[in-house]
C-alpha positions in Angstrom: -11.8 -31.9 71.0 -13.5 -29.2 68.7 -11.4 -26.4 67.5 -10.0 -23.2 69.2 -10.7 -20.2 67.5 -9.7 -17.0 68.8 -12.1 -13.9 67.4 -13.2 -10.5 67.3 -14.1 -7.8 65.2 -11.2 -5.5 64.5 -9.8 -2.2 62.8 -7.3 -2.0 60.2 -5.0 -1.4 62.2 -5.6 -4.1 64.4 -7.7 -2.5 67.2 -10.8 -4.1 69.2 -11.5 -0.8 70.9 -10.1 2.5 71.6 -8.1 3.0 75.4 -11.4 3.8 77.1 -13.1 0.2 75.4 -15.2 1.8 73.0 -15.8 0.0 70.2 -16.8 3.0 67.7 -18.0 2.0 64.2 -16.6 -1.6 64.7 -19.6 -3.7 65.2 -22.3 -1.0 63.1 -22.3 -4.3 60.4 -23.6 -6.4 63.0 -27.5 -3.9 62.7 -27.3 -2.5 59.3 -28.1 -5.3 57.1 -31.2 -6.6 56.1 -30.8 -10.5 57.3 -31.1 -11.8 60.7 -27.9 -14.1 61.9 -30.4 -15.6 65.1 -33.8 -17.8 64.0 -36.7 -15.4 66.1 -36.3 -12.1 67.9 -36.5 -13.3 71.1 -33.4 -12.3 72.5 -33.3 -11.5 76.3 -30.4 -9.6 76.2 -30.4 -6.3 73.5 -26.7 -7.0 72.4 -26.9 -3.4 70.3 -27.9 -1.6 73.1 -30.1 0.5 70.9 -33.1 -2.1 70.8 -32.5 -4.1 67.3 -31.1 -7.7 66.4 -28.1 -8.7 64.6 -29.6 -7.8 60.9 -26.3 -8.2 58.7 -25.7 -8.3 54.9 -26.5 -11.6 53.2 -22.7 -12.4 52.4 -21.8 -11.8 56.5 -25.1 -14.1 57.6 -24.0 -16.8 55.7 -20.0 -17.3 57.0 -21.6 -15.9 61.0 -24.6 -18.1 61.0 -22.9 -21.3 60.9 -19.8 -20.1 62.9 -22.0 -19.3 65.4 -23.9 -22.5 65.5 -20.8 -24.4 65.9 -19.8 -22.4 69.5 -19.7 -24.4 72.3 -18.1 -22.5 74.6 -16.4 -18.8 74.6 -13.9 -18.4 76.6 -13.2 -14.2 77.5 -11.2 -12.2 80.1 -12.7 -10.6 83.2 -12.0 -6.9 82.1 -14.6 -7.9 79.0 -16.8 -9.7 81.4 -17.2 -7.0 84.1 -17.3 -4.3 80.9 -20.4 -6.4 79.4 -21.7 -7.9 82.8 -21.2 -11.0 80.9 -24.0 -10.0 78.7 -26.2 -10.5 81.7 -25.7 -13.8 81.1 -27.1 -14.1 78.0 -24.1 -14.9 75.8 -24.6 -13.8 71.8 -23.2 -17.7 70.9 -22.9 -21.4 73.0 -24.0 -22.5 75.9 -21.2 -22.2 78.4 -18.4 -19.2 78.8 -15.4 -19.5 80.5 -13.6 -16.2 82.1 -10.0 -16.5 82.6 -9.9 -14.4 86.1 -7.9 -14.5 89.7 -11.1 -13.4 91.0 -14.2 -15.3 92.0 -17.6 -14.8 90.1 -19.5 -12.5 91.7 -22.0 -13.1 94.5 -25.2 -14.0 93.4 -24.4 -12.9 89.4 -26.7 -15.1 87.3 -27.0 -18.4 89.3 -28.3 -20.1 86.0 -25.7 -18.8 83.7 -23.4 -21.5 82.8 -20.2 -18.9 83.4 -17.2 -20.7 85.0 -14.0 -18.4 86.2 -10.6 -20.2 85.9 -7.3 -18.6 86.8 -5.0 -19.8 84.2 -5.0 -20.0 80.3 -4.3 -23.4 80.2 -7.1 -24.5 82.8 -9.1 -22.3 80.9 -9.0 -23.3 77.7 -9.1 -27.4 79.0 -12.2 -26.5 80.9 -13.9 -25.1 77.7 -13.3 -27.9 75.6 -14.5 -30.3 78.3 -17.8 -28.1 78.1 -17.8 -28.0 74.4 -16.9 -31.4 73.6 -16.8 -31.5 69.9 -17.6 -28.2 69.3 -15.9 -24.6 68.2 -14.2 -22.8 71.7 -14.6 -18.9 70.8 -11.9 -17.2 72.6 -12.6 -13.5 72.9 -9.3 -11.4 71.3 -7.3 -9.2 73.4 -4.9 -9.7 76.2 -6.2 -13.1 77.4 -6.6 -14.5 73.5 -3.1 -13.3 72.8 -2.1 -15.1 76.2 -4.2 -18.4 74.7 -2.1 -17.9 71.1 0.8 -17.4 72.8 0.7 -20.9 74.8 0.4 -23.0 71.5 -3.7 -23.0 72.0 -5.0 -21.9 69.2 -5.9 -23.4 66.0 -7.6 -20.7 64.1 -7.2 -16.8 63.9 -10.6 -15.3 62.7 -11.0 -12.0 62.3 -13.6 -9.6 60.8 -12.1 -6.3 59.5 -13.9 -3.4 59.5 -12.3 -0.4 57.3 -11.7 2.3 60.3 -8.4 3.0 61.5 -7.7 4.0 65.3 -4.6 4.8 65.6 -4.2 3.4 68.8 -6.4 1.1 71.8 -6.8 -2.0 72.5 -5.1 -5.0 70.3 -6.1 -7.5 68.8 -3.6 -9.8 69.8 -3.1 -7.7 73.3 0.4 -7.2 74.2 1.9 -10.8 72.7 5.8 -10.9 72.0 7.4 -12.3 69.8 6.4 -13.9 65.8 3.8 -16.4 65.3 3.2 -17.6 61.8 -0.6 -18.2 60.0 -0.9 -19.8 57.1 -2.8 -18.1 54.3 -6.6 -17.4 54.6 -8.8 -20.1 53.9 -12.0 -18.3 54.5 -12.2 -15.0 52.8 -15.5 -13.0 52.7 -16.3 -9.4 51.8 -19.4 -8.0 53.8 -20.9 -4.7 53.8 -18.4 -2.7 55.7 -16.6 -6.0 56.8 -14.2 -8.3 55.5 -14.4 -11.8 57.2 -10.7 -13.7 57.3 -9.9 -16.9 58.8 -6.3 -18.5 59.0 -4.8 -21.8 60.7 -2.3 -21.0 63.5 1.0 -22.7 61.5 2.3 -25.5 63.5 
């Protein structure tokens, strides 16, 4: 099975989004560089809702790129899918997402979208390696990615810090109790505006 990887962009203080889900500054690297992460500019869904592609820095293109590449599956809550519409089905990475929900997709959303809604962690995260097979399963940070960590599921913690603090939102890790140890970062990249970190969930 490919590798779990739970990620999001993040402030220093470890905050994916202020109480009401904006996301301020946090993802400003993702349209302010001068190199495309996708091949083409013919995406169907304007992820920066301002009508421009992922243009990052060359340093962030080159760690994103290929992390990207390797998605097979994301796996995200329902609060992030109905906040996004699920991206209108047009998911920025992989071909299939999984949203850990106890409510049904919704009528006539996307018939062609490969979205599948599962009511557990566990389920989830077994249904999104049987879709990715060998490759990465992206799980979205928050409440249901601290959920997924907190169940033993995830192998990798990858996170890219952007130099705002908050003061207070939405967590990284949600509300998850108790310790859980990484081991040291094996993937350490400074961006413009963004430093990229990856660590292995110790065992």
């Amino acid at each position: 099975m490919g590798t779990v990887i739970m990620h999001n962009v993040v402030s220093v203080d470890g905050f994916i989004a202020d109480t009401n889900d904006d996301v301020g500054p946090l993802h400003d690297w993702y349209f302010s560089g001068d190199t495309p992460i996708t091949e083409g500019g013919d995406q169907q869904y304007d992820h920066s809702s301002v009508g421009s592609g992922f243009q990052v820095s060359r340093a962030s293109a080159e760690y994103v790129r290929p992390m990207w590449e390797s998605i097979g599956t994301i796996v995200m809550g329902r609060h992030f899918f109905d906040l996004m519409n699920g991206w209108e089905g047009n998911q920025p990475a992989g071909d299939h997402v999984v949203v850990v929900s106890h409510r049904p997709k919704p009528e006539g959303w996307h018939p062609e979208a490969s979205f599948h809604f599962v009511d557990d962690v566990r389920a989830a995260i077994d249904k999104a390696q049987e879709l990715a097979g060998e490759r990465v399963v992206a799980v979205s940070a928050g409440e249901v990615g601290g959920q997924i960590l907190t169940a033993g599921l995830v192998d990798e913690v990858a996170m890219d810090v952007v130099p705002v603090v908050f003061g207070s939102g939405k967590r990284y890790f949600g509300s998850i109790d108790g310790q859980h140890l990484l081991e040291d970062p094996h993937v350490v990249i400074q961006g413009d505006r963004v430093l990229h970190l990856r660590f292995k969930v110790r065992r």
